[in-house]
MDAnalysis code that builds the backbone (N, CA, C; Angstrom):
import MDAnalysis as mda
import numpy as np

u = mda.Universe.empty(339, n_residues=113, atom_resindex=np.repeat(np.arange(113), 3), trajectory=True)
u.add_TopologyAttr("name", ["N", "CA", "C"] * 113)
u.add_TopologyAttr("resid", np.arange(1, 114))
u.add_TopologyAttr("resname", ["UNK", "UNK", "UNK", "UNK", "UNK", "UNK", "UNK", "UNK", "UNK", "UNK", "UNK", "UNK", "UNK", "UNK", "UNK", "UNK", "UNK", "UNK", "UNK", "UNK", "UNK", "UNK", "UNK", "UNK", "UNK", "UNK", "UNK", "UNK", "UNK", "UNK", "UNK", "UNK", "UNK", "UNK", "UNK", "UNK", "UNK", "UNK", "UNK", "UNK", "UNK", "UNK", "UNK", "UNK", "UNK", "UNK", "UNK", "UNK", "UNK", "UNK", "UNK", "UNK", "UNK", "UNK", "UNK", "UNK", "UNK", "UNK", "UNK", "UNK", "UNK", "UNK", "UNK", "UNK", "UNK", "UNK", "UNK", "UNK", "UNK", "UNK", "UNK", "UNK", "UNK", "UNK", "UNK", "UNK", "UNK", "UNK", "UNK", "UNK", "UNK", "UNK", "UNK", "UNK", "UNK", "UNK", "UNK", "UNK", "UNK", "UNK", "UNK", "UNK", "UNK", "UNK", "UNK", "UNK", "UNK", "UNK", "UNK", "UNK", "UNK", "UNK", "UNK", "UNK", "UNK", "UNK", "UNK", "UNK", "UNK", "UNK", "UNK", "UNK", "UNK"])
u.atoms.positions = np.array([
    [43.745, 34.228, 43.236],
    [42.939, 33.274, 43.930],
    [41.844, 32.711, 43.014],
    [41.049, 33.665, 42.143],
    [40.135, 33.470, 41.250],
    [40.394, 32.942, 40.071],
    [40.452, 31.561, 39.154],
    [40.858, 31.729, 37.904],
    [40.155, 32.353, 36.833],
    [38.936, 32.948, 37.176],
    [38.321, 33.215, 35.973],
    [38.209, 35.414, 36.325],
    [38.620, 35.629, 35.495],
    [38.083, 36.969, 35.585],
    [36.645, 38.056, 35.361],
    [36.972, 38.969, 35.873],
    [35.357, 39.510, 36.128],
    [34.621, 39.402, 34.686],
    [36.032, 40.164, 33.946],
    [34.830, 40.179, 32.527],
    [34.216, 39.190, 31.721],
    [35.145, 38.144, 31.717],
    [34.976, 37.163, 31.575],
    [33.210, 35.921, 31.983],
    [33.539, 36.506, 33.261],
    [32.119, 35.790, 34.066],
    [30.746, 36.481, 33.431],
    [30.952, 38.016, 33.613],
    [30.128, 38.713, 33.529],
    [29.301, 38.439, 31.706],
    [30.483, 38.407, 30.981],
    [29.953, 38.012, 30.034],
    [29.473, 36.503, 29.542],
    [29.892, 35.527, 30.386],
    [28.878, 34.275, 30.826],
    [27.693, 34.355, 31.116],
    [27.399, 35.221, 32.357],
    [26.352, 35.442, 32.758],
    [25.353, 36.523, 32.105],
    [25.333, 37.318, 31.019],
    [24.946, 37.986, 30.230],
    [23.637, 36.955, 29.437],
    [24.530, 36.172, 29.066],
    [23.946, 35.272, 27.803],
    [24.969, 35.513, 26.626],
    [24.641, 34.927, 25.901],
    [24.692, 34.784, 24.241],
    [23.726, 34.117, 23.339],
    [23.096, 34.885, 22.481],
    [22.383, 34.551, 21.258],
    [22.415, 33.752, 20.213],
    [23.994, 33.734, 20.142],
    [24.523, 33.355, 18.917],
    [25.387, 31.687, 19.811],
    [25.301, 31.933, 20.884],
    [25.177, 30.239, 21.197],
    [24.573, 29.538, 21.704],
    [23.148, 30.256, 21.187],
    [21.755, 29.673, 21.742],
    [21.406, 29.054, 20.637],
    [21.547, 29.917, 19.292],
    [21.435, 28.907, 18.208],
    [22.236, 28.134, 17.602],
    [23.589, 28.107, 18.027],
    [24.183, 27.296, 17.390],
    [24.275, 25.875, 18.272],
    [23.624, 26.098, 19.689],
    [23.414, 24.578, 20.277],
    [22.046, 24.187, 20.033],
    [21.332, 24.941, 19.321],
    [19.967, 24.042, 18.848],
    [20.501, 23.735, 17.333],
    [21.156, 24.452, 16.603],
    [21.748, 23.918, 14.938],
    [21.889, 22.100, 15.288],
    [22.576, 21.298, 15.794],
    [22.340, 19.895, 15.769],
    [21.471, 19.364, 16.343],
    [20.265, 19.841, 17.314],
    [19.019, 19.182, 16.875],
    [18.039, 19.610, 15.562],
    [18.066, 20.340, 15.288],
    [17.691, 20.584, 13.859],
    [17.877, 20.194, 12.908],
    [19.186, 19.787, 12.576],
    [19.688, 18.788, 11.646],
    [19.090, 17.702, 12.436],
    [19.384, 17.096, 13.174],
    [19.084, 15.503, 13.622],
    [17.397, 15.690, 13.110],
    [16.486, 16.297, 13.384],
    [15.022, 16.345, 13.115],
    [14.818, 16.669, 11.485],
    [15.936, 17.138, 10.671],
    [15.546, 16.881, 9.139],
    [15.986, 15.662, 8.999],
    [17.050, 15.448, 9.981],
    [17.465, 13.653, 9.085],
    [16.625, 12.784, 9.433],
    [16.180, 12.659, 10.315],
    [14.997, 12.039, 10.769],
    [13.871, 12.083, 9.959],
    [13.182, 13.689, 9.691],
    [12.137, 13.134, 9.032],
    [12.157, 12.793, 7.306],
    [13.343, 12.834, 6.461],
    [13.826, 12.756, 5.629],
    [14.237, 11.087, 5.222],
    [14.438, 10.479, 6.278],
    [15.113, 9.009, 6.181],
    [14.240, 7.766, 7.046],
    [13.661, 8.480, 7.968],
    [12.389, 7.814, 8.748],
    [10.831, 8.150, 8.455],
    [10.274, 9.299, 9.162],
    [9.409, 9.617, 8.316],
    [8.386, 9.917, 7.001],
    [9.397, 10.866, 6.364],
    [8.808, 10.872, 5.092],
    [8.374, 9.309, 4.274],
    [9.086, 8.370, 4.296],
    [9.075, 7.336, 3.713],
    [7.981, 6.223, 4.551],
    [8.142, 6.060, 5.656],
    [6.804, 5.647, 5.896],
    [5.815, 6.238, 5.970],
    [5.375, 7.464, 5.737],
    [4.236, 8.068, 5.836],
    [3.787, 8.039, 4.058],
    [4.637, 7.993, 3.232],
    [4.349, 7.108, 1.707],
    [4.337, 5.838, 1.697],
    [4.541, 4.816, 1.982],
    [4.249, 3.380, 2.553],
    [2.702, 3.288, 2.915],
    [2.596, 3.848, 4.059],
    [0.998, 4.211, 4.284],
    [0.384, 4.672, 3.151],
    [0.013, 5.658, 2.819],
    [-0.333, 6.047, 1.904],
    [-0.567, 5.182, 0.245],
    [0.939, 4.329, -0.028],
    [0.349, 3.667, -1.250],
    [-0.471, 2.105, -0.786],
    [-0.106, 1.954, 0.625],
    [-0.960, 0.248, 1.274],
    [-2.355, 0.915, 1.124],
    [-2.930, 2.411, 1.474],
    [-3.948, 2.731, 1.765],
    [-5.018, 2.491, 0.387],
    [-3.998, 2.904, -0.463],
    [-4.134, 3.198, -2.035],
    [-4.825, 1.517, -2.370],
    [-3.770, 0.580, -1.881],
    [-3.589, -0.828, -2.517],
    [-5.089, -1.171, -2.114],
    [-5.261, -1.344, -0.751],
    [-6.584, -1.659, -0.081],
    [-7.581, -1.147, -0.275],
    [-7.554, 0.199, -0.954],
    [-9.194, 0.405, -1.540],
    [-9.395, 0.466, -2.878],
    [-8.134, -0.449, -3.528],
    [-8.949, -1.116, -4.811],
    [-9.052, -2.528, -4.766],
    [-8.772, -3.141, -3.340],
    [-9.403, -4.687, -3.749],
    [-10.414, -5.079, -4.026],
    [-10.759, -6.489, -4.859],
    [-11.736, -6.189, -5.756],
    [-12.027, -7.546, -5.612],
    [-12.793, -8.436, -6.144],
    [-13.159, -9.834, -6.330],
    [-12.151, -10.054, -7.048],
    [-11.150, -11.717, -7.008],
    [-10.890, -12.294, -7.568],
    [-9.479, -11.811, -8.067],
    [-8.722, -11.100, -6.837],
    [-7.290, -10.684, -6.489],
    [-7.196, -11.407, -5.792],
    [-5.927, -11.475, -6.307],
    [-4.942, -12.798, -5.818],
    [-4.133, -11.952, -4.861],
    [-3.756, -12.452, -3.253],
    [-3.552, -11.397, -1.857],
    [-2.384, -12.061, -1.186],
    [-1.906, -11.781, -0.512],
    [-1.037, -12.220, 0.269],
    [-1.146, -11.286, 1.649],
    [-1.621, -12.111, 2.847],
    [-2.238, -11.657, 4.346],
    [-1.141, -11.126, 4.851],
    [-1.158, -10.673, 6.207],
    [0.102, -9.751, 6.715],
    [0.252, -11.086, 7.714],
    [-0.355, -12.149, 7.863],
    [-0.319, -13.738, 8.397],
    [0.438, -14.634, 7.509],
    [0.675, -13.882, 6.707],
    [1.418, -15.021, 4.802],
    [0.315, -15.986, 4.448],
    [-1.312, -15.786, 4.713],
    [-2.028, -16.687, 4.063],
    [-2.085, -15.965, 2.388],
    [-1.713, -16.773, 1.375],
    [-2.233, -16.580, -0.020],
    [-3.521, -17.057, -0.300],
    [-4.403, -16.484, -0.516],
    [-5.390, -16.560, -1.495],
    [-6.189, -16.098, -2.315],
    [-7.528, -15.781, -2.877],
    [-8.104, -15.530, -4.036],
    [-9.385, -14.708, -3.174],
    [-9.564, -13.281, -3.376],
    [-10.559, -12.471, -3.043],
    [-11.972, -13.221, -3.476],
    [-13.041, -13.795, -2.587],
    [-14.361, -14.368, -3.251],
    [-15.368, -13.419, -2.719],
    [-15.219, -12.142, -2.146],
    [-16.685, -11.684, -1.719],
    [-15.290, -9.775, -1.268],
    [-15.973, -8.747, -1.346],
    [-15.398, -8.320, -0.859],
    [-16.383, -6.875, -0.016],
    [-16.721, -6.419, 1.177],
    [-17.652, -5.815, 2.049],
    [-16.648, -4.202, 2.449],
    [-17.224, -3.515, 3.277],
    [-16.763, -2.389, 3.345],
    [-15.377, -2.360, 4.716],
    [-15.155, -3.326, 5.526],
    [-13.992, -3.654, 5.940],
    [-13.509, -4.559, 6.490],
    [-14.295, -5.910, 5.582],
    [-13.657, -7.164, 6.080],
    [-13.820, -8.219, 3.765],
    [-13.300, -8.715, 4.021],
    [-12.785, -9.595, 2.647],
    [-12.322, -11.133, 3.188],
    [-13.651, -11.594, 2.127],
    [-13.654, -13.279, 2.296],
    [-12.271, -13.788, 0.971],
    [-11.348, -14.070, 1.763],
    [-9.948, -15.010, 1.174],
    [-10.460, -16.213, 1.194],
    [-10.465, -16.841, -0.312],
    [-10.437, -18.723, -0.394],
    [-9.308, -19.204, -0.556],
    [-8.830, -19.964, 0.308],
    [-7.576, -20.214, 0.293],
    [-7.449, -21.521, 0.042],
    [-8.541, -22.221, -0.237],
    [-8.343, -23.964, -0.969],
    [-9.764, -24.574, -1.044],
    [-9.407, -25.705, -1.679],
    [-10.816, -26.391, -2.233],
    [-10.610, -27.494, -2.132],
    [-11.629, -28.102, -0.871],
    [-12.137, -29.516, -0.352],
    [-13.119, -30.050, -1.031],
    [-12.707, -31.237, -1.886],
    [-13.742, -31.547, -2.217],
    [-14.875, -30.844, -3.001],
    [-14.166, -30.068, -3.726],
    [-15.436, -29.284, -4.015],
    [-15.278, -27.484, -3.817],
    [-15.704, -27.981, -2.331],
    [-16.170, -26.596, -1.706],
    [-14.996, -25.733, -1.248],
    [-15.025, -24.354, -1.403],
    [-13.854, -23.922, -1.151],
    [-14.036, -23.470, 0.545],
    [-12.693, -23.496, 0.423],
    [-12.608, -23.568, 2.045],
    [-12.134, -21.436, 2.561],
    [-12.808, -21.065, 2.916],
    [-12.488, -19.078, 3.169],
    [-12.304, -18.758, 4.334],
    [-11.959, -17.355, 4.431],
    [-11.181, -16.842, 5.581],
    [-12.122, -15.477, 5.257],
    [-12.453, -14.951, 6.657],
    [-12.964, -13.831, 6.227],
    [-12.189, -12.900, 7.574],
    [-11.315, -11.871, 6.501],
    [-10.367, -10.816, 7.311],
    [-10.417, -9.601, 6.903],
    [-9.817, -8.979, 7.944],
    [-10.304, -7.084, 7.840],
    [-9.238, -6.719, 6.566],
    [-9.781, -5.943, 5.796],
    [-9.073, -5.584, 4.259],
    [-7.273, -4.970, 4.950],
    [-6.908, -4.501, 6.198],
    [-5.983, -3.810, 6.277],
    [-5.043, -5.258, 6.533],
    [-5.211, -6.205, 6.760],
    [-4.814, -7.406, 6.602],
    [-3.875, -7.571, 5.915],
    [-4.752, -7.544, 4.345],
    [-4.150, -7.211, 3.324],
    [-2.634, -6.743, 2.730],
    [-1.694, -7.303, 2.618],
    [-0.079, -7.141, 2.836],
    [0.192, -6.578, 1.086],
    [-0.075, -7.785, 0.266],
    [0.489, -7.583, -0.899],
    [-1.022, -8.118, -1.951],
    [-1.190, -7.834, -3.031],
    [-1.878, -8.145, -4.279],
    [-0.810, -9.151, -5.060],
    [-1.166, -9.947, -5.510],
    [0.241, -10.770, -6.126],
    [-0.545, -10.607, -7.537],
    [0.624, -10.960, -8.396],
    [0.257, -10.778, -9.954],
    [-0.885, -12.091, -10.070],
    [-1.684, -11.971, -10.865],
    [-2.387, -12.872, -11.544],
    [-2.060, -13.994, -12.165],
    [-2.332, -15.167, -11.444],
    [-1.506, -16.598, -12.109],
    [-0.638, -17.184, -11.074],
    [-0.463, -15.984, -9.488],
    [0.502, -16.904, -8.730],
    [0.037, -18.194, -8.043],
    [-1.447, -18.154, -7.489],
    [-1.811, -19.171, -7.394],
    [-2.885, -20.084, -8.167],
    [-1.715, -21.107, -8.428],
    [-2.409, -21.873, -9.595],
    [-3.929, -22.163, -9.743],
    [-4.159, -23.159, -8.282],
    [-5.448, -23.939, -8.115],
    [-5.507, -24.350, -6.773],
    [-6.548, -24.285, -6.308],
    [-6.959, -24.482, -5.041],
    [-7.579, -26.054, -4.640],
])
């Protein structure tokens, strides 16, 4: 009448140890691949933007996380005046929070304002 037998059950209902860890073994792997291929790598991302942004300096050439390019003219403890062209004269600035800050471009990308 029963398909399963006593010993059988009984040792269901016991437990097992050894397939307690082997059904956590693939979340464990999934959580090294994870932090190995996701994690680790943006948490160095951070780390070298953090790097980038506290050596801006006067008269780095920037590229905004907005894509404005321009030329560092003043720089304060967490905001940086960007000139991004010249009217007549006078240059025309942007004044944005340093984390803004996307890329440093080499020296010479922008010509003249």
């Amino acid at each position: 009448m029963f398909f399963i037998s006593d010993a059988f059950a009984q040792t269901a209902a016991a437990g097992d140890t050894g397939g307690f860890i082997a059904s956590l073994l693939p979340m464990i792997l999934i959580f090294v691949a994870f932090w190995f291929f996701l994690i680790r790598p943006q948490q160095k991302r951070q780390k070298e933007h953090a790097k980038m942004v506290d050596g801006l300096s006067k008269g780095d050439e920037v590229l905004t996380a907005g894509g404005i390019a321009g030329r560092i003219a003043d720089v304060a403890d967490d905001y940086v005046v960007v000139q991004i062209a010249s009217v007549k004269g006078e240059p025309v600035t942007l004044t944005i929070q340093r984390l803004a800050v996307q890329t440093v471009l080499p020296k010479g990308t922008i010509k003249t304002f």
